[in-house]
C-alpha positions as CSV (number, residue, x, y, z in Angstrom):
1,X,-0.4,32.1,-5.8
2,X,-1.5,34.9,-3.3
3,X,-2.2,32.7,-0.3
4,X,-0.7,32.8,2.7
5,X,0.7,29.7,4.5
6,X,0.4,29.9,8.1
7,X,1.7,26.9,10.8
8,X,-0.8,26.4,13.7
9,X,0.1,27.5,16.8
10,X,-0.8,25.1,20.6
11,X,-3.3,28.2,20.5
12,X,-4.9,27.9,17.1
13,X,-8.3,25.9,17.8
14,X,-10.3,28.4,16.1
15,X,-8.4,28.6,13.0
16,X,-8.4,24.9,12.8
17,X,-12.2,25.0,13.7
18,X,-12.7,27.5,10.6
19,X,-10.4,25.0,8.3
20,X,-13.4,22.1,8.8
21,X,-15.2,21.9,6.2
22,X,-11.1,20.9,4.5
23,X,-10.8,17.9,6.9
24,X,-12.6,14.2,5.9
25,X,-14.9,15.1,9.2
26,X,-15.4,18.2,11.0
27,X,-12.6,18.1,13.8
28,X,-13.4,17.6,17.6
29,X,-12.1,20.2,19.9
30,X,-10.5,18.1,22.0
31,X,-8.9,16.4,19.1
32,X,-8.0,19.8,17.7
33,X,-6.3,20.6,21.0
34,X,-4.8,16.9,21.5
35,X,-3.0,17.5,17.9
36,X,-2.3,21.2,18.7
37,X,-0.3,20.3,22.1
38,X,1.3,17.2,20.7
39,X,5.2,17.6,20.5
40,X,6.0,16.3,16.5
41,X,2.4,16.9,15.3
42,X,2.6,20.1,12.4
43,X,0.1,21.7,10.8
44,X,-0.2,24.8,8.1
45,X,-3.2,26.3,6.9
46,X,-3.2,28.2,3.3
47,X,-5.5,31.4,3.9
48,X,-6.8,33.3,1.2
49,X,-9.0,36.8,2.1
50,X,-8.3,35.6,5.4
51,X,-10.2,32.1,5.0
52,X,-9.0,28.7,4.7
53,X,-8.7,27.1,1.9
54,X,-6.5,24.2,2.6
55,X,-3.8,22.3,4.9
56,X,-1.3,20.0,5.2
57,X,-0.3,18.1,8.4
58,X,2.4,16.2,9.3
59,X,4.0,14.0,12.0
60,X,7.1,12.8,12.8
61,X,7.8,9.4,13.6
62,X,11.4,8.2,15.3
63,X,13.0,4.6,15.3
64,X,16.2,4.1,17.9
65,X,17.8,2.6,14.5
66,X,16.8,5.0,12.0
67,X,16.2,8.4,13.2
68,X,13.7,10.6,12.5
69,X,11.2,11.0,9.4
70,X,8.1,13.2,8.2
71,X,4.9,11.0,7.8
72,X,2.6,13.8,5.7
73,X,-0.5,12.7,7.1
74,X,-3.1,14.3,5.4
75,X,-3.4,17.1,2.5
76,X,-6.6,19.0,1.6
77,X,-7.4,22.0,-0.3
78,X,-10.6,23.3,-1.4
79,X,-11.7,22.1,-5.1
80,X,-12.5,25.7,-6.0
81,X,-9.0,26.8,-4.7
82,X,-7.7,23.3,-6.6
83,X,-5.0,24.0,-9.9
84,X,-3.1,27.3,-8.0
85,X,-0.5,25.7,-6.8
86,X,-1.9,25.5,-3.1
87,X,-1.2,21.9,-2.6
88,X,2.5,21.7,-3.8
89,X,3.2,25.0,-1.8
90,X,1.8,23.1,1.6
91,X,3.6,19.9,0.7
92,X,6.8,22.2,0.2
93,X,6.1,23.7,3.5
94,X,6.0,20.4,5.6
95,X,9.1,19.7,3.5
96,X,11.0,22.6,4.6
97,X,10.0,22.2,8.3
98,X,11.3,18.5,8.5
99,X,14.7,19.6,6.7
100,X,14.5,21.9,9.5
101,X,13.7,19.3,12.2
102,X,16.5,17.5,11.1
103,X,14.3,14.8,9.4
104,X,16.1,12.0,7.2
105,X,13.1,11.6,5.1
106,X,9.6,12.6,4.2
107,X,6.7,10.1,3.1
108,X,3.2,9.9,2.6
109,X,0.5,7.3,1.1
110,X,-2.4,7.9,-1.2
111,X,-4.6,5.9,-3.8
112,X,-3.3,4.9,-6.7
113,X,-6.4,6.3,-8.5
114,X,-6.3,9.7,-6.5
115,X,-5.0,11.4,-9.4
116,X,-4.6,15.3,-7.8
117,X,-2.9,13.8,-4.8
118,X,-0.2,11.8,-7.4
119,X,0.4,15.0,-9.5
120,X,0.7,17.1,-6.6
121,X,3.4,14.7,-4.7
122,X,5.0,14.8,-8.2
123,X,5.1,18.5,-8.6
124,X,6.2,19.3,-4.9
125,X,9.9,16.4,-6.5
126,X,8.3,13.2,-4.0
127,X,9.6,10.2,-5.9
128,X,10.2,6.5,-6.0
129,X,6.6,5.4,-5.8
130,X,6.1,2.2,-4.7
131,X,3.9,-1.2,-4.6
132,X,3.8,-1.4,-0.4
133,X,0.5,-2.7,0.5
134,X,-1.3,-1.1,3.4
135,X,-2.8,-2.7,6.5
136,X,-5.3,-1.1,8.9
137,X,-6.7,-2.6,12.3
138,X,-9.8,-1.0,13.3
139,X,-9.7,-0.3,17.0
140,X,-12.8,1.6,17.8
């Protein structure tokens, strides 16, 4: 793999702006710079030739009782980049940063029939898959 991995910066707007086309919709800029200033939010952008070609982001969530975990939020990379090794070297990434955080844990959700996303967890050692059932309240 010949990309480089780069975390995002309070004054990386544009390079989120260039990553995009990666995200589910094309990211706001206030949003971008809401995420970018928000203490616990992470985000690293692989860059190959320069361009983007994928991301991971993370965000840590802390409970008086418990401590502090990594919740990977989201992981994208671009179906022609797909089968490199991109993904598990960004999950690996948002690994190493929460070890470094002093995070107890890391976890993330998918779809069970999201079959890149469960070989990619797999690859980058997630384990102990579960049957939790998700619940979502629409506020907007």
């Amino acid at each position: 793999m010949a990309v480089e991995l780069r975390w995002a910066s309070a004054d990386d707007d544009a390079l989120v702006a260039a990553a995009g086309h990666l995200f589910d919709d094309i990211p706001d800029p206030a949003t971008i710079r809401r995420f970018l200033t928000t203490l616990g939010h992470h985000l690293c952008v692989a860059l190959d030739d320069g361009g983007p070609v994928g991301f991971v982001s993370g965000v840590e969530t802390t409970h008086p009782d418990k401590g502090t975990e990594m919740f990977l939020y989201e992981l994208a990379v671009d179906e022609a980049a797909r089968g490199r090794g991109i993904g598990t070297a960004l999950v690996d990434a948002l690994r190493e940063r929460a070890v470094e955080l002093g995070c107890y844990g890391m976890w993330v959700l998918t779809d069970e029939d999201n079959a890149a996303a469960l070989r990619t967890y797999a690859a980058a050692g997630a384990s102990g898959r579960s049957t939790h059932v998700m619940f979502e309240w629409a506020l907007s």
